[in-house]
N, C-alpha and C positions, 0 to 999 in steps of 0.2 A: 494242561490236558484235562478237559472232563472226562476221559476215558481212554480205556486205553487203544493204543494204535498199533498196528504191527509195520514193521519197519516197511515195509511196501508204503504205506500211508506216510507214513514220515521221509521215506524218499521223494515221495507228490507234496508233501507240505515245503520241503525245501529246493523242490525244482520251482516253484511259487514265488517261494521267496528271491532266490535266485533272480526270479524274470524280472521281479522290480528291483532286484540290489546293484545287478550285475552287467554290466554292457559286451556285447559278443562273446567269443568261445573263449573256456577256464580248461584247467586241468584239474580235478578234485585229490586230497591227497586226506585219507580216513584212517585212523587206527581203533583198532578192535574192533567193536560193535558195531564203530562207524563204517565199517567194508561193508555191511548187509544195506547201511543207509545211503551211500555213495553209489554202491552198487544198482539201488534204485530208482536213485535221483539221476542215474546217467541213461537207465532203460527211459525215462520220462522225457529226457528233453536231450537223446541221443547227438542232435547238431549242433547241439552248444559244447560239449565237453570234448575237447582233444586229447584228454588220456586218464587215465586214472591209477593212483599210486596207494594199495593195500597196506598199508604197514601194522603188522603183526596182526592182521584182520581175522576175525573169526568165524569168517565166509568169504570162501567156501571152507570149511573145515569137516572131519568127519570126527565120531567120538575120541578114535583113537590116534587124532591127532591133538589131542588134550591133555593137559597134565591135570590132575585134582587138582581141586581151588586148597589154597595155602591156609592153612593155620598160622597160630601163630605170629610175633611180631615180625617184619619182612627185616633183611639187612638191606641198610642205608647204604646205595649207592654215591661213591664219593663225589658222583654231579650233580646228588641232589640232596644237598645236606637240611634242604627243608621240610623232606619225605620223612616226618619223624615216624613213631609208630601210631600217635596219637592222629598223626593226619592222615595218614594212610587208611586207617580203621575207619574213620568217618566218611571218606573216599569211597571205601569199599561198601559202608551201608549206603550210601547215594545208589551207587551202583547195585547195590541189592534191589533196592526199591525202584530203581527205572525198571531191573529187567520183568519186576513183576507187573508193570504197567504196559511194558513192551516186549512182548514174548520173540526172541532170537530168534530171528532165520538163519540159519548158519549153514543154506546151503543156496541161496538166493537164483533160484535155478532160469527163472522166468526171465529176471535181472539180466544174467551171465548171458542167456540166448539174445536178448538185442545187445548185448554188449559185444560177444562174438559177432552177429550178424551183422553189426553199423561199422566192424573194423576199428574197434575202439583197443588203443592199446592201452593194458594193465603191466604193471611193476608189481609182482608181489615182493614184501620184504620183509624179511623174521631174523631176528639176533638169536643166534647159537646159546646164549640163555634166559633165553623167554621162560616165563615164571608159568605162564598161561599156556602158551602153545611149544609141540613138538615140532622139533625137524620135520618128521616125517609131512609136514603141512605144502612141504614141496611138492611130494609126489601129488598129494590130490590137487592142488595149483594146477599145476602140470596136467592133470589129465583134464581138470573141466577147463582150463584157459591154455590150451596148447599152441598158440602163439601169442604168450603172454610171456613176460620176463622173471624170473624170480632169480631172489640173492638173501643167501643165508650173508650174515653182518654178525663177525668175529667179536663176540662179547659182548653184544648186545641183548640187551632184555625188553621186555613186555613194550616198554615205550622209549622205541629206537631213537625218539629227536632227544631225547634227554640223558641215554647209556652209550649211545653212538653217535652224537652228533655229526663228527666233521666225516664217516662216513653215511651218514645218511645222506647229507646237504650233497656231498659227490655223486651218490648214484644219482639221487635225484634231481639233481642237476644234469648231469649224463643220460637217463630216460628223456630230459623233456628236448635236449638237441637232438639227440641223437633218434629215437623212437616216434617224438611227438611231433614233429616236426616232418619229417618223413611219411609219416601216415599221411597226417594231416594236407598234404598235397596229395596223396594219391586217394583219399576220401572224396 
């Protein structure tokens, strides 16, 4: 990046990408930060994308569905015994330094209206202990995507394909018969 972008722009940089990588409609499936950038890359090229899967996304979110950012060494999750704290730390400065490059939308509202409006169905999903986000990230789910799907995931944390695997793979496999598929003919 020669400068920085806000995730709308980076939404358009990988609907872009997309159009030369990708042949006919996807489902996009984002965690965290990446909800603001899915979220905009499906407002951009709305007839390509047959669903979209939020996992532990931090848009839409409001402040107080936030927990403080963590101090401290993280405990090592027994599925991911490579998460040391040494890598985690350096994880976490990447992550410092993108978000100064790319200031969060965390309420991607613009996004969310073609996304309601083109009948694009959304799965939000959060593990009951997410390090990052609160429960309470249902209710706002809920009110700005209110025929959207959400499912809190029984000990799950921040990043549900790695604390929750074989229920992630299930919803999500269950969204895209069940939800994506159904839409997607009546689109």
């Amino acid at each position: 990046m020669s400068r920085p972008l806000s995730q709308s722009e980076i939404g358009g940089v990988l609907a872009e990408a997309v159009g030369h990588l990708v042949d006919g409609p996807f489902v996009l499936l984002a965690t965290s930060m990446g909800g603001a950038n899915a979220l905009h890359m499906a407002a951009r090229i709305p007839d390509r994308v047959q669903g979209i899967i939020l996992e532990a996304s931090m848009a839409p979110s409001r402040p107080e569905d936030r927990h403080p950012l963590p101090t401290g060494a993280p405990a090592i999750h027994p599925n991911k015994p490579w998460a040391t704290p040494a890598y985690v730390a350096h994880q976490m400065a990447n992550r410092m330094r993108m978000i100064q490059q790319t200031p969060p939308d965390l309420d991607a509202t613009e996004a969310i209206a073609v996304v309601r409006e083109r009948g694009i169905p959304v799965l939000g999903l959060l593990g009951t202990d997410d390090e990052v986000l609160k429960p309470s990230l249902e209710e706002t789910f809920r009110a700005v995507l209110p025929e959207g799907e959400f499912r809190l995931v029984p000990g799950g944390g921040h990043d549900l394909q790695n604390t929750a695997p074989e229920e992630v793979v299930d919803l999500v496999e269950a969204f895209v018969t069940n939800r994506v598929g159904s839409a997607t003919s009546r689109r």
